[in-house]
C-alpha positions, -999 to +999 in steps of 0.1 A: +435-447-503+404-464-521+423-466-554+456-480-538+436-510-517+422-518-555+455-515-569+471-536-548+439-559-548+444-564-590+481-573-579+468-598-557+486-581-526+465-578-492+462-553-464+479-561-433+446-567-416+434-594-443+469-605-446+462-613-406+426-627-410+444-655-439+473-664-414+467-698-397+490-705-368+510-724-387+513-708-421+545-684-433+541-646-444+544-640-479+572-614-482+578-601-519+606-614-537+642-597-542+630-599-583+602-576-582+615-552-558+646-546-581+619-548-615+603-522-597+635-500-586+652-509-627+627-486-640+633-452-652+628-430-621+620-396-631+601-386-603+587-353-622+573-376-657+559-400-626+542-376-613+527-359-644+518-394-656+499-397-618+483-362-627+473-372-657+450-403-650+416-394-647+393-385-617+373-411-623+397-440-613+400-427-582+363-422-574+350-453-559+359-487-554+327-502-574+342-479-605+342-503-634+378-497-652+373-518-683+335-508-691+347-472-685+375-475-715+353-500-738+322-469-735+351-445-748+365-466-780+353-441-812+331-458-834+357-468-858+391-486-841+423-470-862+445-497-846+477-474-839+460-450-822+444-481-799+484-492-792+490-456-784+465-454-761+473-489-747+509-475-742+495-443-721+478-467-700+506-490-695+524-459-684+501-446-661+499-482-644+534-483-642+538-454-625+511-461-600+527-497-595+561-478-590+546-457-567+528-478-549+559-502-548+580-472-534+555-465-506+555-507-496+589-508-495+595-477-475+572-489-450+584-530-450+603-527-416+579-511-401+550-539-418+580-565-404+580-551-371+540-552-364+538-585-386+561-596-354+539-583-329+507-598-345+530-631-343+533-626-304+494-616-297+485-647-317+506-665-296+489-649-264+457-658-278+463-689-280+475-690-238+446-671-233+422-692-248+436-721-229+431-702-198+395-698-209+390-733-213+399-737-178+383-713-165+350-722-177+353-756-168+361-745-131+328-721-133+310-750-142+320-771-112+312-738-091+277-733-107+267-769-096+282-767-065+275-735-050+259-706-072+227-725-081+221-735-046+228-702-032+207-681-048+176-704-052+178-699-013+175-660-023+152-662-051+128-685-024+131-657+001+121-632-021+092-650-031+084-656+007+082-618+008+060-612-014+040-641-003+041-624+027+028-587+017+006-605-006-010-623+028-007-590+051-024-576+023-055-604+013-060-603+055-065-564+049-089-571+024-109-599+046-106-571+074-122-545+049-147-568+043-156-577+075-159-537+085-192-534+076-201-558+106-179-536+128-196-505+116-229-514+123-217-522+161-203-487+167-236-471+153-259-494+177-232-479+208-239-443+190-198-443+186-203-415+156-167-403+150-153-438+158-173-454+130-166-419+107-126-427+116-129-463+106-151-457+074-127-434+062-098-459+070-110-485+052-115-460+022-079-454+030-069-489+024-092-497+002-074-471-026-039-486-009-054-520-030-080-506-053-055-528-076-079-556-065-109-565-089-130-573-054-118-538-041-134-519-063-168-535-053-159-526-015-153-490-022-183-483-031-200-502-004-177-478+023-192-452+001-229-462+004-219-473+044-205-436+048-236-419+038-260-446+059-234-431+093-242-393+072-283-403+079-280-419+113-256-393+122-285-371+107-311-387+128-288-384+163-286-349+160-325-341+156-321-358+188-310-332+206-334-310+200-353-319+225-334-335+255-302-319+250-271-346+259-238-332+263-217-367+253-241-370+229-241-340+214-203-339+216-194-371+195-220-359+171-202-326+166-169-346+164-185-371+135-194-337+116-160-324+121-140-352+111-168-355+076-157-317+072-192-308+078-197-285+106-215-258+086-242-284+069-248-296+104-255-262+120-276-255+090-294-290+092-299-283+130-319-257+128-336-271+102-344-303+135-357-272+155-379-261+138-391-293+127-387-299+167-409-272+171-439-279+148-440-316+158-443-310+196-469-289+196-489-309+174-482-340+193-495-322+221-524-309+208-533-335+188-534-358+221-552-338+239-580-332+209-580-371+203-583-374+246-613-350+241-630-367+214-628-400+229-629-415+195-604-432+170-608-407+144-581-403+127-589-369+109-576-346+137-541-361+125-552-346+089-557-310+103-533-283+101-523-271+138-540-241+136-571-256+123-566-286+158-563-259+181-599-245+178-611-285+187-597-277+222-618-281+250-625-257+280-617-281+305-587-291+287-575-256+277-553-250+303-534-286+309-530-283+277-513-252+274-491-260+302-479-291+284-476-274+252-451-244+274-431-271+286-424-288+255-417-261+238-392-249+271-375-279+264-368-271+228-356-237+241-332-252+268-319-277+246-306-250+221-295-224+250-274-255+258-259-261+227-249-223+220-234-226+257-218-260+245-202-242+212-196-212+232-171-233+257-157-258+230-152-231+202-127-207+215-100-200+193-067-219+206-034-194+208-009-219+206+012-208+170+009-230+141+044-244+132+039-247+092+017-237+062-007-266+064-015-261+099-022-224+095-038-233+067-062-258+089-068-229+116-079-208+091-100-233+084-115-238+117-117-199+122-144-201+094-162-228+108-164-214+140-174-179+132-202-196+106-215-213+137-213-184+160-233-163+134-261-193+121-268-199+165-267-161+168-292-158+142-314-186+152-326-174+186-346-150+171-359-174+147-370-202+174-381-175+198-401-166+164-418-202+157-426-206+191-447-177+193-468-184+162-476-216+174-486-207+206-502-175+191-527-202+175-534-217+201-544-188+219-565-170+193-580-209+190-602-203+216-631-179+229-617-170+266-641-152+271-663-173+292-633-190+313-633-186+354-612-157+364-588-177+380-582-200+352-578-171+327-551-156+354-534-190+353-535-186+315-517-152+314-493-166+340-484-192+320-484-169+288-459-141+310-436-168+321-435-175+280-429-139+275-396-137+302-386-169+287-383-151+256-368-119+273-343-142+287-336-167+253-332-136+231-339-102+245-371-102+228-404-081+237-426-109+223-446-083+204-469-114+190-477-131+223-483-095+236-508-089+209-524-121+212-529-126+247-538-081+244-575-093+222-581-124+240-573-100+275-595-074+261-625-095+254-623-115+283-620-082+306-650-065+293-678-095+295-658-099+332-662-068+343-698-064+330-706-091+351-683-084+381-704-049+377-739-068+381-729-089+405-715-062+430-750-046+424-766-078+437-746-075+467-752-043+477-796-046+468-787-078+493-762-061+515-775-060+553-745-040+563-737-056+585-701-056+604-679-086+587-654-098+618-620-092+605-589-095+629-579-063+640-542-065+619-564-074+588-544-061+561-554-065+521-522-084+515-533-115+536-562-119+511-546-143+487-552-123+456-529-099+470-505-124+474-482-113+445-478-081+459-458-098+493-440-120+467-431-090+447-424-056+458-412-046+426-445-046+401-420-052+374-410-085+387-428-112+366-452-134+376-429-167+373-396-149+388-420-142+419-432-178+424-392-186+420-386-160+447-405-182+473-387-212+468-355-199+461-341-175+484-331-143+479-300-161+464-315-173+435-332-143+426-302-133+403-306-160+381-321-163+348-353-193+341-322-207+322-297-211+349-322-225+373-337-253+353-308-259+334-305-295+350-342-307+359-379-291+362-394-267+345-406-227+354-444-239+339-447-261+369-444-234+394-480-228+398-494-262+403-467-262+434-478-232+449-514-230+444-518-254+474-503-227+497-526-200+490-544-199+526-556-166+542-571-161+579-584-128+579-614-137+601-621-133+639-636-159+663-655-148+691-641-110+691-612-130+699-579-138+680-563-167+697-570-186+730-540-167+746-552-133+738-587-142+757-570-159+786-552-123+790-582-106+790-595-126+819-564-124+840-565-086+836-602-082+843-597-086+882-571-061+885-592-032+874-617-029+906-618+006+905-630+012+870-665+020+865-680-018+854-690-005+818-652+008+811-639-021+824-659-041+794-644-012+774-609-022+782-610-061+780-622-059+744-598-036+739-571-065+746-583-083+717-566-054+693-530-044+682-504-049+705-498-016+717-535-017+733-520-047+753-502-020+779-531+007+780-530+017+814-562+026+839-559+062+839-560+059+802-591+045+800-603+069+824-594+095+802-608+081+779-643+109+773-677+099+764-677+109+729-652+077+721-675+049+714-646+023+704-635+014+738-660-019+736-648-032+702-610-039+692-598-018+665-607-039+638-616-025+601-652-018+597-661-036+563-689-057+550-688-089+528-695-064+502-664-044+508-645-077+512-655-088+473-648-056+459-613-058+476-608-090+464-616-081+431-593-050+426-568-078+442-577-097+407-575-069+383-545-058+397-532-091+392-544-094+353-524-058+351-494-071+367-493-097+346-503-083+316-494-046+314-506-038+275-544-037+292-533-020+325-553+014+318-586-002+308-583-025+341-575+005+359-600+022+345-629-009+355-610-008+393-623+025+391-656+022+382-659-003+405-652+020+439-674+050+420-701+021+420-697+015+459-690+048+466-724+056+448-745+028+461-734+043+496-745+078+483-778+067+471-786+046+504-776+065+534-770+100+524-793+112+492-818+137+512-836+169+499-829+187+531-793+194+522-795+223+509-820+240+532-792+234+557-767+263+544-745+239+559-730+235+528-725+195+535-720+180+502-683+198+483-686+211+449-662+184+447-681+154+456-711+170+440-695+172+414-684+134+413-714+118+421-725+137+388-698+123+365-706+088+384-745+088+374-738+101+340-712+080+328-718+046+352-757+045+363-782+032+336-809+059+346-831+042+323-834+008+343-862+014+360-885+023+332-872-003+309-902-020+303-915+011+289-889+043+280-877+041+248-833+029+250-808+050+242-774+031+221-774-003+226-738+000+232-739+031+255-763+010+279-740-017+280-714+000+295-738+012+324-751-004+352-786+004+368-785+021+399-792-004+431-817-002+457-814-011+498-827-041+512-857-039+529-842-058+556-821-026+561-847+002+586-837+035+586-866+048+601-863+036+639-854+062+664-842+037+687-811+026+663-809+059+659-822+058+621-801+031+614-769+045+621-753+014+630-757+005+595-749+038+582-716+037+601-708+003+585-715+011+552-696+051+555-665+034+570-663+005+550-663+028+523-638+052+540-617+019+545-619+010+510-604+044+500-576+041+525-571+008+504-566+021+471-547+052+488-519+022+497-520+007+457-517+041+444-478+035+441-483+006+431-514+011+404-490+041+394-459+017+380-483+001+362-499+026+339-489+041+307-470+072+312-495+090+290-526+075+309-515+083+344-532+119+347-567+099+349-549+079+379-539+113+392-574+127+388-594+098+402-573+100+432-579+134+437-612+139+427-630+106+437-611+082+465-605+112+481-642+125+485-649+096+504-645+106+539-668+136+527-693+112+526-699+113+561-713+150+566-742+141+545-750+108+559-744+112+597-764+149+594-799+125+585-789+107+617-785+144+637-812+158+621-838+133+632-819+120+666-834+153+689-862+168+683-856+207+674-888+216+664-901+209+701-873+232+712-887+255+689-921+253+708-906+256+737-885+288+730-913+303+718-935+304+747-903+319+768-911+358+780-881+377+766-892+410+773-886+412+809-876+438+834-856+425+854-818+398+854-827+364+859-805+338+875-820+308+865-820+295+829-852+283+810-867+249+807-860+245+773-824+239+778-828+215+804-850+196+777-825+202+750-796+188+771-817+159+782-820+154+745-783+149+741-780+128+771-801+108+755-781+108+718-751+102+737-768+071+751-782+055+725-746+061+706-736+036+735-756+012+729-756+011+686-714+013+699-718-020+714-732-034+681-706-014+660-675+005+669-681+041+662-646+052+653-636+091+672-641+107+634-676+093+633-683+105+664-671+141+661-689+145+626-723+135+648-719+155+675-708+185+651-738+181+634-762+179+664-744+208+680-748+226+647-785+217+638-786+229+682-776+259+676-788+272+647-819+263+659-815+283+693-807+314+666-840+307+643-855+302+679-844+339+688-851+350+655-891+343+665-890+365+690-912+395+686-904+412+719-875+415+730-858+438+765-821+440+772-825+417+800-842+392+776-810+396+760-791+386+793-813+354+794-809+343+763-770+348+771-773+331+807-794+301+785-765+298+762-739+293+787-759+270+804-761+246+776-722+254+767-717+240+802-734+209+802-726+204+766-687+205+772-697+175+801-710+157+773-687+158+744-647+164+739-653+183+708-634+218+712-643+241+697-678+240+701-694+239+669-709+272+658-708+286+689-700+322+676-727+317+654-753+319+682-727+346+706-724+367+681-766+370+673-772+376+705-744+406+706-763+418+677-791+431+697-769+455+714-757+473+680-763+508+667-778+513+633-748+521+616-732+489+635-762+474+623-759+480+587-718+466+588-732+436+601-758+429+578-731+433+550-706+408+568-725+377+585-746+365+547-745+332+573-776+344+587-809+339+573-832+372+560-852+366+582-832+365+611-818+400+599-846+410+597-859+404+634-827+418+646-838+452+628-871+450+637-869+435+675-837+455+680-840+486+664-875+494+661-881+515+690-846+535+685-850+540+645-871+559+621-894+539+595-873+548+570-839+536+585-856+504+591-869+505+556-833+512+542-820+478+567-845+459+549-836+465+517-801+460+525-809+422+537-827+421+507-802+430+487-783+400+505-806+374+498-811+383+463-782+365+449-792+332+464-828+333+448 
């Protein structure tokens, strides 16, 4: 195609196209003539020589369109130009142009009508054009007027509202950045009003926005002051919720929680929390100290503040000790209530929520939560014992700060109050034994109790070297639990109620006794201000006025004094003292009184206790040991074991006064009981300094041995035991025996109680005291009252008197010897003088059976040794001695209400002796030991010796012998 566009360019013909481009509207087509179509057809047509002419032009013509024809054939010419071969060659060529002309020629004019045809059409669409253009014209010049008279105006209306727009968002937007600006202001307003999550959701707004237009330049400056503004909120935050360590809020605490939650903090906040209460913890009781010490001082030192705590408790005054402690309790109970509250707080506001989560995110979130929650749970959890932990160490230093050991004993019983309230706190805040506190307040205890009790020990022995024993006035229902250091027992009947919950109990009902320290001063006060309340109340009236108990109870005994005529004048005494007793002695009718016999010698006084002021103080002070033990039960057995020592102590000062006498056990009355031997042993040996009284002088056993003894005490010498017209003192001995019998009865009713108390593996000694020393008391009285017996009638007289009596008479006699007469005088005259020391001091019915057992006794025994004197004796001296026997059986029976008769078969069953054979004889040698040799001995001898051989008497002997051996 390339080489026929160049042919026909050479022949000067054109494409159609170019043939187009040349034509002017108004110029003709060139057509070609008639000439050179028929020049063209003239030649020789040979179609096959054409085409092998065609074939035989060269490639290279037909290669490109930039192929150069003419410089191609000029390159071939040889060197040398033979001129007929140039014309033959210029023939060939001439040919082969021909041929292509022809051709080409061939193909125009077979394809001339259809060039004619389309030279039409192009004729036709130039003619269009030309409309077209026309229509153009006009068509522009139409848009033109339109432009100037609608489009330009039109949309400059929209391009202006456009720009308003944006003018607009621009505006909304600069007033968000003035707003951002101006936040900072707003921020520090909802701080001052403590709004925590309100200024957290703003602050995290603004950052909001501030990204939104972080396009700014002046935004970039103002996220970094939201940034620094956050973390200032982050510190006050910080700062508001070390405040609730101490005065626990609920609003309060509740935004702070919801500031932390909406930072995404929670966990940091628990864990900065504790970290406030322990701080919390440190600084309170160092403010309080501190204050006090600096009070103290009374100075402006400043170098208390420069001390560590442990270091400022040891500048703590005795006066100030306990005021102090309080103080320090309460603060420290406020830091404990302030985080029970917040675990009750997160206990109420953290549980988990059921409702179902509706997409990923939000389960996503709950998981979330879950975490945080169960973190919290866990860190509180944990942190109870921790607090409960601090607090003990620091009040563990301030107990150990001080020597207690010379503090008042009630000040040191407020201190273990105070320090057992602590402990139940703790039991209640965390179910802790408070093993430190315990072991504390178990040395300071431990010192404190042994200097106390060596003094207590010393001073009960000045009382009873001072004690007159003398009958202390007590009302007649006097029981130990109106003395107020007994007082816990009525406010407790459970020993292992605590101290606190038992001050609570008063002032709370029975329905408040449920509740934990917690639950009660939840709201307002505080469980260490419980004693200061109640102290004030502490009033006993134990004490009788007048023999009388109340103005009404004498006026009774008036009005009933007329009515009783026909009572003898001294029983009628009897019975209007007896109306100052119980109420059951209120309706005692005559003919009880009259029953009433002679050997009752309480009929004068009400039933009151018999007690001295020295019986009183040692009540009171097992009342105050048993209240360090009930308070403090670590040091329960050595205070037990000190209670004990002090009643051995009495019981032994009793011993040693009224009832010590070398007569004893000449008596063969046997009355002192292995037993109570036995314990008045263990007493001197392990209590009484034996050494005392040569102290100036003996050489000293261990320092430390001695310390734990006390020396033995001595009776006043206002107290006369030697005057047989009080009866050898027997008012005082009855005092001092009963009040010691009363003191027994005492710790009889704390056994229980004592018994709760002590170890499991110390309570055998509790078991064994009871047994073998409180209840040896009452034994007390057979050694005591027999001094009293033995001296109050005079047996040796009797003695005389027997012995100048003819027993070897011949004849029954009907009247009874002299010496009986005197001997019952003589108890006429015991049994009045018991009246009179009765009047002075009720002689309870026990008291008076033991004395008139042992004067009945020591009676007969000595009519035996006075029939054992006789050397001559008939059977009808045997009937006398029977007839004086019954005699003085009679009129002693008048006398006394004691049944049996004391040792009565003792004396019958000598005096049968006289009528036995000497085989009888011998049996009763070897069956009544109860008689003396040589009271056998005159029954052989008086008896037998005119019916026996000197050799069966001889064979007697030695049997009696043989008796009395053993004893020797």
């Amino acid at each position: 195609m390339q080489k026929i566009k160049s042919l026909m360019a050479r022949q000067g013909l054109k494409s159609p196209q170019e043939s187009m481009a040349d034509l002017s509207p108004v110029e003709n087509l060139r057509i070609p003539s008639k000439e050179e179509l028929r020049e063209l057809r003239e030649q020789p047509i040979d179609p096959q020589a054409e085409q092998e002419l065609i074939d035989s032009i060269q490639e290279v013509y037909f290669s490109n369109d930039s192929f150069d024809m003419v410089q191609h054939e000029l390159e071939k010419l040889p060197p040398e130009l033979p001129l007929q071969e140039l014309e033959e060659y210029r023939d060939k060529l001439k040919r082969q142009q021909g041929a292509v002309s022809k051709k080409v020629a061939d193909l125009i004019l077979e394809k001339q009508p259809a060039y004619v045809k389309e030279l039409e059409r192009v004729t036709a669409l130039q003619t269009n054009l030309q409309l077209a253009a026309v229509i153009c014209t006009n068509a522009r010049r139409q848009l033109s007027v339109s432009k100037e008279g609608f489009t330009e105006a039109s949309l400059g209306l929209l391009a202006n509202q456009r720009r308003r727009q944006l003018l607009t968002g621009l505006l909304k937007s600069l007033r968000t950045i003035k707003t951002l600006q101006r936040t900072d202001v707003r921020l520090s307003e909802m701080l001052e009003e403590e709004d925590y999550p309100g200024a957290i959701q703003l602050c995290l707004e603004c950052q909001k926005a501030a990204s939104t237009f972080k396009h700014y330049s002046c935004i970039s400056e103002l996220n970094s002051k939201l940034q620094d503004t956050l973390e200032q909120i982050e510190e006050q935050l910080d700062v508001a919720l070390s405040k609730t360590c101490k005065n626990f809020d609920v609003a309060h605490y509740t935004k702070v929680q919801l500031a932390y939650t909406l930072l995404g903090k929670t966990q940091t906040a628990m864990d900065q929390l504790h970290m406030h209460f322990t701080q919390a913890i440190h600084n309170t009781v160092f403010q309080v100290v501190l204050g006090y010490v600096e009070l103290c001082a009374g100075n402006a030192d400043t170098k208390f503040q420069k001390m560590q705590y442990k270091d400022l408790c040891t500048h703590i005054t005795l006066d100030s000790y306990i005021p102090c402690l309080m103080d320090l309790c309460k603060a420290l109970w406020e830091v404990m209530l302030s985080y029970h509250r917040t675990m009750q707080w997160h206990e109420e506001h953290d549980k988990p929520e059921t409702t179902p989560t509706p997409d990923d995110a939000a389960a996503a979130e709950s998981d979330e939560l879950s975490v945080d929650r169960s973190y919290v749970k866990k860190k509180l959890e944990h942190g109870l014992t921790r607090i409960w932990q601090d607090v003990q160490l620091k009040v563990k230093a301030y107990i150990l700060g001080t020597d207690m050991s010379n503090f008042k004993y009630d000040d040191f019983i407020v201190v273990l109050d105070v320090i057992s309230r602590l402990m139940q706190v703790g039991e209640e805040f965390c179910s802790s034994k408070s093993e430190v506190l315990q072991e504390s307040i178990k040395r300071q205890s431990g010192n404190y109790f042994k200097n106390y009790h060596r003094a207590r020990l010393e001073e009960l022995r000045m009382f009873l070297e001072n004690e007159t024993w003398e009958l202390c006035p007590v009302k007649s229902n006097f029981n130990i639990t109106q003395l107020h250091e007994f007082k816990f027992m009525g406010q407790c009947r459970s020993p292992s109620m605590s101290p606190s919950r038992q001050a609570v109990s008063l002032s709370g009902g029975p329905a408040q006794d449920q509740l934990s320290l917690f639950q009660l001063y939840v709201q307002e006060g505080n469980p260490f201000e419980i004693h200061s309340e109640h102290k004030e109340e502490e009033t006993e009236d134990v004490l009788a006025s007048n023999g009388y108990e109340s103005d009404e109870l004498e006026k009774s005994v008036y009005q009933d004094y007329d009515s009783d005529s026909d009572v003898p004048e001294e029983l009628k005494q009897d019975y209007v003292d007896e109306q100052t007793g119980d109420a059951p002695l209120k309706s005692v009718s005559r003919e009880t009184i009259r029953s009433k016999k002679k050997s009752d010698y309480n009929l004068n006084k009400t039933n009151a206790p018999i007690l001295t002021n020295t019986t009183l103080n040692v009540i009171r002070l097992v009342g105050k040991y048993m209240q360090m033990m009930n308070i403090l039960k670590p040091i329960a057995f050595d205070v037990i074991h000190c209670v004990s020592q002090l009643f051995d102590y009495y019981l032994y000062a009793v011993y040693t006064f009224f009832g010590r006498n070398d007569m004893y056990e000449s008596s063969g009355l046997g009355l002192i009981s292995s037993r109570l031997r036995s314990t008045l042993n263990r007493i001197q040996e392990n209590l009484i300094d034996m050494e005392a009284v040569g102290e100036s002088t003996a050489v000293h056993g261990p320092g430390e041995d001695r310390k734990e003894k006390v020396p033995s005490p001595h009776l006043s010498q206002l107290v006369i035991l030697t005057n047989s017209g009080t009866l050898y003192g027997l008012a005082q001995r009855v005092v001092a025996t009963e009040s010691l019998v009363f003191l027994a009865e005492q710790f009889e009713s704390l056994q229980s109680h004592l018994d709760t108390m002590m170890p499991a593996a110390k309570k055998p000694f509790l078991q064994q005291f009871y047994s073998q020393t409180v209840s040896t008391a009452s034994e007390l009285r057979k050694p005591i009252y027999w001094i009293v017996a033995a001296k109050a009638i005079d047996y040796e007289q009797m003695l005389l008197m027997m012995a100048g009596v003819k027993w070897d008479i011949r004849e029954i006699m009907s009247q009874h010897n002299v010496y009986v007469d005197v001997l019952l005088k003589e108890f006429e005259q015991f049994n009045k003088r018991l009246g009179d020391v009765s009047r002075h001091v009720r002689i309870p019915l026990p008291v008076s059976n033991v004395l008139w057992e042992h004067c009945i006794r020591l009676a007969n025994r000595t009519l035996v040794e006075g029939y054992a004197n006789v050397k001559k004796c008939s059977n009808e001296g045997r009937a006398l001695m029977q007839l004086d026997f019954q005699q003085f059986l009679m009129k002693l029976e008048k006398l006394t209400d004691l049944r049996p008769i004391p040792d009565k078969e003792f004396v019958e069953t000598y005096i049968k002796a006289y009528y036995l054979t000497e085989n009888d004889m011998e049996q009763f040698i070897k069956n009544h030991r109860e008689y003396s040799m040589k009271q056998l001995a005159n029954l052989v001898n008086v008896c037998l010796g005119s019916h026996i051989n000197k050799k069966a008497r001889q064979k007697l002997l030695a049997a009696i012998d043989d008796i009395d051996r053993p004893k020797r």
